[in-house]
Backbone as JSON, one array per atom type, in Angstrom:
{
  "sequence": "XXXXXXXXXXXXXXXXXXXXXXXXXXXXXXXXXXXXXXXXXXXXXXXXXXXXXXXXXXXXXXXXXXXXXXXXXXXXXXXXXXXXXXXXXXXXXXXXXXXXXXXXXXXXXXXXXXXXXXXXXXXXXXXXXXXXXXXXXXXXXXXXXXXXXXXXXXXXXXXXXXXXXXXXXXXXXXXXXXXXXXXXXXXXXXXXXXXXXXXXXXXXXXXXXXXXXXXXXXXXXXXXXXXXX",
  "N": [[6.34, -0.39, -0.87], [7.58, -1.37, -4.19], [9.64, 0.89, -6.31], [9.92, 1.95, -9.42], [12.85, 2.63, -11.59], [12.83, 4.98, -13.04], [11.35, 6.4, -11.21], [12.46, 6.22, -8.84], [15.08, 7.94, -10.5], [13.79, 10.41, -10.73], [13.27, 11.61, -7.75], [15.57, 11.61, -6.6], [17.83, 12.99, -4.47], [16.01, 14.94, -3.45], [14.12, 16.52, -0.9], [11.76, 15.22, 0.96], [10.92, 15.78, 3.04], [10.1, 18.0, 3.23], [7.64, 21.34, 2.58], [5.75, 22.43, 0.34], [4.82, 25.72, -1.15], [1.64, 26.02, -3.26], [2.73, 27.09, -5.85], [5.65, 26.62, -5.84], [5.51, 24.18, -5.66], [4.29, 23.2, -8.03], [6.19, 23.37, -10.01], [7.87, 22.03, -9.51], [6.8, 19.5, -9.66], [5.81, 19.55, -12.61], [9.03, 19.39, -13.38], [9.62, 16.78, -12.13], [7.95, 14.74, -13.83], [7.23, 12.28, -14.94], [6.52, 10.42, -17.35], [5.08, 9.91, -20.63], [3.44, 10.39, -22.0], [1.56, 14.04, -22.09], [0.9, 14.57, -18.43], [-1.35, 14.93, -15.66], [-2.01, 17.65, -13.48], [-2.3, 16.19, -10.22], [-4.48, 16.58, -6.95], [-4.31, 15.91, -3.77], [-6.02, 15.55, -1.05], [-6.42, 14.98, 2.49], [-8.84, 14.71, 4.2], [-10.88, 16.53, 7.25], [-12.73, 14.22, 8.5], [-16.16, 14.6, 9.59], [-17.52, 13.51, 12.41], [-20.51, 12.63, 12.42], [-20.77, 12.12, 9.54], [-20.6, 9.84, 7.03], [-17.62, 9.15, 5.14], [-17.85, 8.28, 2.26], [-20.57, 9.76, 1.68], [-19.71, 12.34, 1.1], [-19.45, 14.25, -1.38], [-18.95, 16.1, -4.35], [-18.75, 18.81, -7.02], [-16.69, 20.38, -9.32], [-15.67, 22.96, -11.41], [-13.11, 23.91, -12.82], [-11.52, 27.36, -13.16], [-9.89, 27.61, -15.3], [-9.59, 25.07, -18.15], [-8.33, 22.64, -19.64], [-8.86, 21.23, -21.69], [-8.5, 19.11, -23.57], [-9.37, 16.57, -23.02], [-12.24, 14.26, -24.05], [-15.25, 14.21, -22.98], [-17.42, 11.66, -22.23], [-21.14, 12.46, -22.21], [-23.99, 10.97, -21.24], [-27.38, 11.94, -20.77], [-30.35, 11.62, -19.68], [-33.51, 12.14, -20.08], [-37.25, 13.12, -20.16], [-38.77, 12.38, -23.58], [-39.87, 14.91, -24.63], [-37.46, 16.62, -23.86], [-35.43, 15.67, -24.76], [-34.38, 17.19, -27.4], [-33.18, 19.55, -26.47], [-31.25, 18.54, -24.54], [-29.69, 17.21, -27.0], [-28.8, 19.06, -28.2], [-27.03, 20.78, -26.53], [-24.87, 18.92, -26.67], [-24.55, 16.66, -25.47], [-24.34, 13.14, -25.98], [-25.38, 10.78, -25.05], [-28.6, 10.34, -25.68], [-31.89, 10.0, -24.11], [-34.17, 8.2, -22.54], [-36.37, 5.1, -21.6], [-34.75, 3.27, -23.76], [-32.3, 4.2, -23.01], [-31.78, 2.84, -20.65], [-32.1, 0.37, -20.64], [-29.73, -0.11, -22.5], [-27.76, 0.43, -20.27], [-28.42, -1.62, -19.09], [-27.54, -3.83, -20.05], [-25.58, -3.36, -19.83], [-23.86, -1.19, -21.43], [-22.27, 1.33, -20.99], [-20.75, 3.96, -22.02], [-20.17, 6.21, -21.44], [-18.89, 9.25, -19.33], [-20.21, 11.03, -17.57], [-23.38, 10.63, -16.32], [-26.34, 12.79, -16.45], [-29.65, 13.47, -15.44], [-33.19, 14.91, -15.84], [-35.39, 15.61, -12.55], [-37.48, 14.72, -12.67], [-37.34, 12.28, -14.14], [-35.84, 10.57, -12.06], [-37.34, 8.77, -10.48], [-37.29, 6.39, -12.28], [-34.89, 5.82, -13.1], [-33.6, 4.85, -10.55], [-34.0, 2.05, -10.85], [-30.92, 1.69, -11.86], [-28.82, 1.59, -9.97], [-27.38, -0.38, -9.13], [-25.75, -0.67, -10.69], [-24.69, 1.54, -12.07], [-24.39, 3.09, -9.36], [-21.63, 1.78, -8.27], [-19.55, 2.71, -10.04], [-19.81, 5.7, -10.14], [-21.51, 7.29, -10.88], [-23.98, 7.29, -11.11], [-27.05, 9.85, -11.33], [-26.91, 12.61, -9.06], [-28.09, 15.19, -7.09], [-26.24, 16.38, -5.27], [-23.73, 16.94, -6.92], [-24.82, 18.3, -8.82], [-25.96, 16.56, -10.98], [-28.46, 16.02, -11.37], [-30.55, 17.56, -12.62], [-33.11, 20.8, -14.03], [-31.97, 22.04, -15.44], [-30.77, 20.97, -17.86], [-29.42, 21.57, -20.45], [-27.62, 23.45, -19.16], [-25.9, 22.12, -17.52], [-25.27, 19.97, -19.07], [-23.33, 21.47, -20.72], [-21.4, 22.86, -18.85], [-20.32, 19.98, -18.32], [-19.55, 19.53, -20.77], [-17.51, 20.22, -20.95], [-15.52, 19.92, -19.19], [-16.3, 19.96, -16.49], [-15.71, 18.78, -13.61], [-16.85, 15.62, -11.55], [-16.22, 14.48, -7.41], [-15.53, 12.59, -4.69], [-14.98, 10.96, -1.26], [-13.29, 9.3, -0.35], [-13.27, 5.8, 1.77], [-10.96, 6.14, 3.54], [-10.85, 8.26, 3.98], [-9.28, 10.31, 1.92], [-10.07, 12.6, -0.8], [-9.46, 12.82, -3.97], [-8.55, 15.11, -6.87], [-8.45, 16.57, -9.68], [-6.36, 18.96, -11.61], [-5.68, 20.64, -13.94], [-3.65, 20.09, -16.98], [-0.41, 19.48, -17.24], [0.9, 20.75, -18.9], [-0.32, 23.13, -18.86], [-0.3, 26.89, -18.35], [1.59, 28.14, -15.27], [0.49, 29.38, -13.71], [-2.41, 29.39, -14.49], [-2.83, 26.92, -13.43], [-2.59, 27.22, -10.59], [-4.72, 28.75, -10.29], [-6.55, 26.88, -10.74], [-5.82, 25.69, -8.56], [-6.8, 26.47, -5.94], [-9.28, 26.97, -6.87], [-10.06, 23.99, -6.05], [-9.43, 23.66, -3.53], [-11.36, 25.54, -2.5], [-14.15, 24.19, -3.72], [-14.09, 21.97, -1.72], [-13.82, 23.12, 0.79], [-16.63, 24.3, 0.47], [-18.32, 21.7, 0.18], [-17.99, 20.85, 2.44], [-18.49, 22.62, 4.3], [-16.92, 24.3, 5.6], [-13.75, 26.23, 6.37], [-10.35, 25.89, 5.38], [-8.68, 25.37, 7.07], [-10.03, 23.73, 8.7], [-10.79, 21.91, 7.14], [-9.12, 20.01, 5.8], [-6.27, 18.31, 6.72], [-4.53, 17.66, 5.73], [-2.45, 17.98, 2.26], [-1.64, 17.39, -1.1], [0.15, 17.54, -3.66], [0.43, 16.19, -7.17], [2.22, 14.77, -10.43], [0.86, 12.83, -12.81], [2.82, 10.38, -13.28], [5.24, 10.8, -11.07], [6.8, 11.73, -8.27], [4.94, 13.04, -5.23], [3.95, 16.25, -3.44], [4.18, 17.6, -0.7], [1.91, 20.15, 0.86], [2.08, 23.41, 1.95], [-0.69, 24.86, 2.41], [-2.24, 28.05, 1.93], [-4.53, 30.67, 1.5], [-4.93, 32.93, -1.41], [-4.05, 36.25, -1.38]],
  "CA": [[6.11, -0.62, -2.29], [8.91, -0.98, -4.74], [9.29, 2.18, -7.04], [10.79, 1.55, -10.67], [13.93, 3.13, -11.73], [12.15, 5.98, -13.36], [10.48, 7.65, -10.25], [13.76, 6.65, -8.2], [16.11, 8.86, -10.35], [13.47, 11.92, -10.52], [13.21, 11.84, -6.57], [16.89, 11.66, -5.7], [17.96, 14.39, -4.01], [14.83, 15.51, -2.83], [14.04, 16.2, 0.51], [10.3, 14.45, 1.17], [9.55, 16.21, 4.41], [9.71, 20.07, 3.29], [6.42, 21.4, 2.47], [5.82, 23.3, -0.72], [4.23, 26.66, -2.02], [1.03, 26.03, -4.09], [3.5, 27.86, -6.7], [6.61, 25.94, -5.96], [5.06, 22.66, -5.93], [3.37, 22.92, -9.53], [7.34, 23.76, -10.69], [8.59, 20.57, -8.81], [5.89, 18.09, -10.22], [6.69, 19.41, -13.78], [10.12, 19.02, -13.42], [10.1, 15.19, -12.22], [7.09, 14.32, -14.03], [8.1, 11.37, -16.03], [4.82, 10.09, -18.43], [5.91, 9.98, -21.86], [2.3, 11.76, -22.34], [1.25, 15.21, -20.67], [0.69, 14.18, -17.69], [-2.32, 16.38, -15.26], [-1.64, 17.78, -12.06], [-3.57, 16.35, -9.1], [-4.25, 17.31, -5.93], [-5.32, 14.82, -2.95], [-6.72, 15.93, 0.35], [-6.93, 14.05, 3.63], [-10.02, 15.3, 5.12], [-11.56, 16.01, 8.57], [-14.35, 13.66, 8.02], [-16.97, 14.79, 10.32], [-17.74, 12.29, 13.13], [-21.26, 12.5, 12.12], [-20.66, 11.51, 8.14], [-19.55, 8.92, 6.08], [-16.63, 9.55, 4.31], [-18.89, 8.16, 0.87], [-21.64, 10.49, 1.43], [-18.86, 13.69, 0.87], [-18.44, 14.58, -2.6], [-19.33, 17.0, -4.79], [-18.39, 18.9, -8.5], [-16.08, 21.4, -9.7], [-15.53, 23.38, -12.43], [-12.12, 24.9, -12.87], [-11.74, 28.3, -13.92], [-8.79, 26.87, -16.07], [-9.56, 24.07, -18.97], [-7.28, 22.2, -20.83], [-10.1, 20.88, -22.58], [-8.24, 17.69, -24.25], [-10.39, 15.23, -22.75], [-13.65, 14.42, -25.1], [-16.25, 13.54, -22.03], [-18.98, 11.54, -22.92], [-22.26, 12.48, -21.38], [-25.58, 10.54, -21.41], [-28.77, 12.74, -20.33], [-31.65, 11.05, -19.29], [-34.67, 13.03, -19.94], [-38.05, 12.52, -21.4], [-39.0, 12.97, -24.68], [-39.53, 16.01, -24.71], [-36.03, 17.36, -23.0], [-34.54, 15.25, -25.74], [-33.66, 18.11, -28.84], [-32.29, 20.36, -25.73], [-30.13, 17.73, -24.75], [-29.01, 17.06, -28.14], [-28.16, 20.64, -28.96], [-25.88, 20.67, -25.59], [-23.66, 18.48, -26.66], [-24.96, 14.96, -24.5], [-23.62, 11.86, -26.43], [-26.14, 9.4, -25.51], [-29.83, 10.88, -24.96], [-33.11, 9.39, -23.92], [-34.47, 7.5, -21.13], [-35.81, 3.84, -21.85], [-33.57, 2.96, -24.38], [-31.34, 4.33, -22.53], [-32.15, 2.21, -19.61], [-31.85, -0.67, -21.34], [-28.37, -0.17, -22.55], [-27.11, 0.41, -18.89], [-28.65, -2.91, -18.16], [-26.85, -4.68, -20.62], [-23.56, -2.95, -19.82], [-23.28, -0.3, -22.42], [-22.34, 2.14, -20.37], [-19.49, 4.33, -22.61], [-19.81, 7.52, -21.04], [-18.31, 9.68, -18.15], [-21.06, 11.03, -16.96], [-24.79, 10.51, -16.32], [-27.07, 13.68, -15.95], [-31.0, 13.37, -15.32], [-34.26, 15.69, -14.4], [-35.47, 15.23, -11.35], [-38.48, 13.76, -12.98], [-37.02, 10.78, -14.59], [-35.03, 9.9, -11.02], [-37.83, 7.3, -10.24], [-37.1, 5.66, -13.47], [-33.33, 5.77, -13.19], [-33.33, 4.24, -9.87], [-33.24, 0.92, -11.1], [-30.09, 1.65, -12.46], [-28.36, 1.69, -9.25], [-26.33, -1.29, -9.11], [-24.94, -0.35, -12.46], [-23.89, 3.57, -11.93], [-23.68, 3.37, -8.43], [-20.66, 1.17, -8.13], [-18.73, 3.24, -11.0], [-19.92, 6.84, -9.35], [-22.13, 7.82, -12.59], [-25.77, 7.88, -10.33], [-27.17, 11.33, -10.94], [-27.33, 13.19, -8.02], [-28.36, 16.62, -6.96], [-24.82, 17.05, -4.82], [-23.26, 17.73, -7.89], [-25.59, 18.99, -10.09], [-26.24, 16.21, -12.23], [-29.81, 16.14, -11.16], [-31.25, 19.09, -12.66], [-33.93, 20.83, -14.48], [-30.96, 23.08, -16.6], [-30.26, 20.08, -18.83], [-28.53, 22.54, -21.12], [-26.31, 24.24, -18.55], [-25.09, 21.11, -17.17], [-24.65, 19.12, -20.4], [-22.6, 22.17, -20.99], [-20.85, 22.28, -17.99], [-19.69, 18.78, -18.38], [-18.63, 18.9, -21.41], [-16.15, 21.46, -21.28], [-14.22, 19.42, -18.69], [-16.27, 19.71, -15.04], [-15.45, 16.9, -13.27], [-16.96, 15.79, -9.94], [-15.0, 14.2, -6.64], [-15.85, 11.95, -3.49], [-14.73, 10.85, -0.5], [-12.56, 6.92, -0.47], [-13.39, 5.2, 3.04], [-9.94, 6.39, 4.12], [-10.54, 10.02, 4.17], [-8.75, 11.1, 0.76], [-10.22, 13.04, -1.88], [-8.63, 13.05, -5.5], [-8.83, 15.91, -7.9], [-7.57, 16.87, -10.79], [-6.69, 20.94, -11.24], [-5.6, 20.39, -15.23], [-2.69, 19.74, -17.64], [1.24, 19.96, -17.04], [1.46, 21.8, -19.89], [-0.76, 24.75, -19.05], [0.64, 28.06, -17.49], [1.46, 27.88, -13.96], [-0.57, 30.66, -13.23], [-3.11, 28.45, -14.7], [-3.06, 25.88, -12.78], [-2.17, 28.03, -9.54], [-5.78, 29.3, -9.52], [-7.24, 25.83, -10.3], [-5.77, 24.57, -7.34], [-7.44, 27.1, -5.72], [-10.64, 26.42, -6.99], [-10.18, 22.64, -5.57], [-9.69, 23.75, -2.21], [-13.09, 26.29, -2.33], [-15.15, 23.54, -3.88], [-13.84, 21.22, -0.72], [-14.53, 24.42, 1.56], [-18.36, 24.05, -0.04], [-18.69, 20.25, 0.4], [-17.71, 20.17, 4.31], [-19.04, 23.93, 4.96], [-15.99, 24.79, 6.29], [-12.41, 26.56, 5.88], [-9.28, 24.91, 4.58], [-7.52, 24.92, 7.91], [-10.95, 23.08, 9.45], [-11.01, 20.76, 6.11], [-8.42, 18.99, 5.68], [-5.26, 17.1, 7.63], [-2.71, 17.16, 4.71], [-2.81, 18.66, 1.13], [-0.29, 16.96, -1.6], [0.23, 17.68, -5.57], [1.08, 15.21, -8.03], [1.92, 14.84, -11.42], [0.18, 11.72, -13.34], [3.55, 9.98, -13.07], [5.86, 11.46, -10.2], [6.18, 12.1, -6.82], [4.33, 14.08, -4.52], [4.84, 17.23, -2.63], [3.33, 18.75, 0.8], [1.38, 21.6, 0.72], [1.26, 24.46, 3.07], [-1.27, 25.95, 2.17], [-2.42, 29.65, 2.49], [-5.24, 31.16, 0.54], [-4.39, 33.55, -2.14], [-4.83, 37.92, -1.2]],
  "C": [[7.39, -0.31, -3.07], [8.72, -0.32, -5.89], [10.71, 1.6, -8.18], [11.89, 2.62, -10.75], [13.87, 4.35, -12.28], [12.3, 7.43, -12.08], [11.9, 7.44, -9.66], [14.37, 7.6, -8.8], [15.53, 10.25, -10.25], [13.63, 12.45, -8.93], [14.38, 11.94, -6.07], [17.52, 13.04, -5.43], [17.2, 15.31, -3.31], [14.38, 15.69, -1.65], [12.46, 16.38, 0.93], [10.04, 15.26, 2.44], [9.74, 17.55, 4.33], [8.45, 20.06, 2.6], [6.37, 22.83, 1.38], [4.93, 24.8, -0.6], [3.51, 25.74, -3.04], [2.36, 26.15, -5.58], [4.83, 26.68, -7.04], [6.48, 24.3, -6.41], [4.54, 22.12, -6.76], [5.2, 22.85, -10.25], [7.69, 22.54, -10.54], [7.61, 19.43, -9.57], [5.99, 18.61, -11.92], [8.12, 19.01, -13.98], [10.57, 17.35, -13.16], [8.53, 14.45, -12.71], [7.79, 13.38, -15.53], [7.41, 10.24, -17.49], [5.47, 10.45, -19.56], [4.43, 10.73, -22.48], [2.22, 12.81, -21.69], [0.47, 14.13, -19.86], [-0.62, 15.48, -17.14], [-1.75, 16.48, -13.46], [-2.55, 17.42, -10.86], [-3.2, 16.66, -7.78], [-5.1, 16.02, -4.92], [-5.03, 16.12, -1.86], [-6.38, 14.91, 1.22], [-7.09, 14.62, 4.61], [-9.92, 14.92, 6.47], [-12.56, 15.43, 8.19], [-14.81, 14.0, 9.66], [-17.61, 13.4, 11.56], [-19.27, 11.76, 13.08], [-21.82, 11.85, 10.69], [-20.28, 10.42, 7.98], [-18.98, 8.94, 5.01], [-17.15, 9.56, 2.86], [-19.93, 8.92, 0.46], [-20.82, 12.18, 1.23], [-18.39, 13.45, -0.48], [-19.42, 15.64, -3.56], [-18.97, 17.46, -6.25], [-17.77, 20.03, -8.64], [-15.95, 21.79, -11.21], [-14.86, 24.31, -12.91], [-12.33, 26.0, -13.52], [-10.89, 28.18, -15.24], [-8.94, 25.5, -17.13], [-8.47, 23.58, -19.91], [-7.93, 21.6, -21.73], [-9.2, 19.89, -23.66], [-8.95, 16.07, -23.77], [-11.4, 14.79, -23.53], [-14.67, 13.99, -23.98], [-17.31, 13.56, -22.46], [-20.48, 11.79, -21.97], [-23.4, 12.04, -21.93], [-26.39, 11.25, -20.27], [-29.88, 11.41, -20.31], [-32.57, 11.53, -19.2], [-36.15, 12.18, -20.72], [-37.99, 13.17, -22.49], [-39.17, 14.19, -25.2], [-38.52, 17.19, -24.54], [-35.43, 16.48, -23.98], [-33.03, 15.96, -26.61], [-32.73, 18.95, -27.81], [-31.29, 19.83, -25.25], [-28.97, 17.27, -25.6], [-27.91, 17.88, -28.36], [-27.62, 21.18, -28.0], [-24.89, 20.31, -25.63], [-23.79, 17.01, -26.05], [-24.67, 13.87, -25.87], [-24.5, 10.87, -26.55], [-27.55, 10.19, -24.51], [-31.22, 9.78, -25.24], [-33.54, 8.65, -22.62], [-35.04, 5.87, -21.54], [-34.96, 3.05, -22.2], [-32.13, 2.76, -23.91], [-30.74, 3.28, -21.4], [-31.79, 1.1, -19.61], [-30.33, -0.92, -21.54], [-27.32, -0.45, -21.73], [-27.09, -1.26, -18.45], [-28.28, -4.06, -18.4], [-25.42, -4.26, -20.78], [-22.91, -1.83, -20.43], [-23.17, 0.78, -21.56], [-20.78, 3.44, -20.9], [-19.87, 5.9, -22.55], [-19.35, 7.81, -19.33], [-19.09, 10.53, -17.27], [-22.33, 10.9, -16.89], [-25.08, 12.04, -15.67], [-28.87, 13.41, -16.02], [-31.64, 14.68, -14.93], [-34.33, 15.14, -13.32], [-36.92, 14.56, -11.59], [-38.23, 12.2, -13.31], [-35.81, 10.14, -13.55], [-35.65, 8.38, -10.44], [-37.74, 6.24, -11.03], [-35.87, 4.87, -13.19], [-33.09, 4.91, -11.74], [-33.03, 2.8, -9.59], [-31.41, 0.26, -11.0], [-28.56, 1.2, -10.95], [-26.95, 0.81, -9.06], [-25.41, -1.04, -10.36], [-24.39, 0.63, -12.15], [-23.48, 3.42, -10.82], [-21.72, 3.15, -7.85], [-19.05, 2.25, -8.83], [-18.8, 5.02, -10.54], [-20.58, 7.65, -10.36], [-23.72, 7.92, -12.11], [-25.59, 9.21, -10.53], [-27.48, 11.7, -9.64], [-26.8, 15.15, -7.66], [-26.55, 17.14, -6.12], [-24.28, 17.38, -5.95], [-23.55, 18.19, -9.13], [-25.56, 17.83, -11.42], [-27.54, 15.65, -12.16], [-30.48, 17.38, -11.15], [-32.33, 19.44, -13.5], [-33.59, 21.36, -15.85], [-30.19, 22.24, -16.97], [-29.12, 21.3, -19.7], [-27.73, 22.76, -20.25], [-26.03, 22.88, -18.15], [-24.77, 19.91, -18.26], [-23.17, 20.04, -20.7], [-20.89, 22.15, -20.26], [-19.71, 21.31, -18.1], [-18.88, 18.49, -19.39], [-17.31, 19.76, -21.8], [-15.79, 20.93, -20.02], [-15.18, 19.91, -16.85], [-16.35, 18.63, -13.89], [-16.07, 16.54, -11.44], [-16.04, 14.93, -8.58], [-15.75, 13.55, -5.45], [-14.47, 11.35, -3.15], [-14.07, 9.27, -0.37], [-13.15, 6.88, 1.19], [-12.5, 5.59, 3.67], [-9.88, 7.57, 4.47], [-9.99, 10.52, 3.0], [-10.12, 11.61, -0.02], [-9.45, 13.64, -2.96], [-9.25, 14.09, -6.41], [-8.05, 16.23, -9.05], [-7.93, 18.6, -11.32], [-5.96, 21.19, -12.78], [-4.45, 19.44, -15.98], [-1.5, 20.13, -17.08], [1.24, 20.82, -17.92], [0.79, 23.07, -19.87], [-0.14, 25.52, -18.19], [0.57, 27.74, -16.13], [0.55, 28.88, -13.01], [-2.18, 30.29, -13.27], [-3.58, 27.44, -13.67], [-2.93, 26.0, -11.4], [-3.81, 28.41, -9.23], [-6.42, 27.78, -9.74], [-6.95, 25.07, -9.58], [-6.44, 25.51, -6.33], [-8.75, 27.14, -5.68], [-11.05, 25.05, -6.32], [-10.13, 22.63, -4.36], [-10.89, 24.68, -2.23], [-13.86, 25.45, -3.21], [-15.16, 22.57, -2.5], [-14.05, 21.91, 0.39], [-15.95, 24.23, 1.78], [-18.82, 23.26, 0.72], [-18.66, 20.24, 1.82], [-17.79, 21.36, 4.69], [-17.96, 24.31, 6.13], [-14.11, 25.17, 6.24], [-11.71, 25.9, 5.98], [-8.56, 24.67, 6.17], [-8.8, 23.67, 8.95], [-11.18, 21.84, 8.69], [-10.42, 19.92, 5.83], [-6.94, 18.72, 6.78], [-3.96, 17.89, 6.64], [-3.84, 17.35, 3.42], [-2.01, 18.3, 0.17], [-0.83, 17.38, -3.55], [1.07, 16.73, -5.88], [1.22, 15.17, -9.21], [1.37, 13.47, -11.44], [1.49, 10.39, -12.55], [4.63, 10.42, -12.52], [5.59, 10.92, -8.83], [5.13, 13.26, -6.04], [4.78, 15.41, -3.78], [4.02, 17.98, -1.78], [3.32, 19.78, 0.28], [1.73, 22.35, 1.61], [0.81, 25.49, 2.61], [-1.63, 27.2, 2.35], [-3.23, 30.3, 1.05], [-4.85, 32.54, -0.65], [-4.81, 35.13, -1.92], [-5.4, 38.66, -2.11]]
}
């Protein structure tokens, strides 16, 4: 792939096959991060997928200890009528369930996440071809099938974002802003490897292959990881 003149001059000099510090490697992706906006720091994986799984059925939700909270994420709830006002007074964006239903089915779909009870799942199942595709189905793996409408409206909208599995084995995360402290963003990469711990019930040296940080617009940089004392 041919790389614009940009990323070439941040990378020159660089030597692509040393393997960073958590620490060092948040310093290095600020420094050639080249986005004329803040950029956010992510973090890919490339999992052991289990010879028993499929790579699509692995994913799950996090919820840094760290927010940069500049995002506005819209959340539609799906409850009945009665789980409505508690919805409301969470913070949810677009509440109700027919109506709602409806909207989906004509496309309106202008939020970032879907949350449901677990009552109105037989309802919502229609919806499938619509959410599924986009990754917006509620489902209990990451808590957006619950009964604690409130705590997970909440949740969500203070920036918890959830994460699956590509066909290839990666998983993409995002561990905040460039511009927050590195100390900051040091434990929410931290947090992104013990939610990925969770998901595949098993430690970081059993979980993944390869571990890389990125800014938005940059290069990358090997991990070697090592949990924090």
């Amino acid at each position: 792939m041919k790389r614009g003149k940009k990323y070439t001059k941040v990378v020159k000099g660089l030597d692509r096959s040393l393997a960073y510090t958590v620490e060092n490697a948040i310093k290095e992706a600020k420094k050639t991060s080249y986005s004329k906006f803040v950029g956010t720091l992510e973090v890919h994986f490339d999992i052991k997928v289990p010879k028993d799984r499929d790579p699509k059925s692995i994913k799950g939700a996090l919820a840094l200890p760290h927010s940069s909270g500049t995002k506005d994420i819209k959340v539609a709830a799906f409850v009945s009528p009665d789980m409505e006002k508690v919805a409301k007074e969470a913070g949810a964006d677009f509440v109700g369930l027919d109506n709602l239903i409806k909207d989906v089915k004509a496309g309106k779909m202008e939020f970032d996440v879907a949350i449901a009870t677990p009552s109105v799942m037989p309802k919502i199942a229609i919806l499938g071809k619509e959410l599924g595709p986009k990754g917006l189905m509620p489902s209990p793996k990451n808590g957006t099938v619950t009964e604690d409408i409130e705590k997970a409206v909440s949740e969500y909208k203070k920036g918890k974002q959830t994460f699956a599995c590509d066909t290839s084995g990666v998983i993409h995360m995002s561990a905040g802003k460039l511009d927050m402290d590195d100390a900051k963003l040091i434990e929410n990469v931290h947090a992104c490897v013990v939610a990925l711990e969770e998901v595949l019930g098993k430690g970081y040296l059993q979980a993944f292959d390869r571990m890389h940080l990125a800014p938005t617009m940059g290069p990358s940089f090997k991990i070697q990881y090592s949990k924090p004392e």
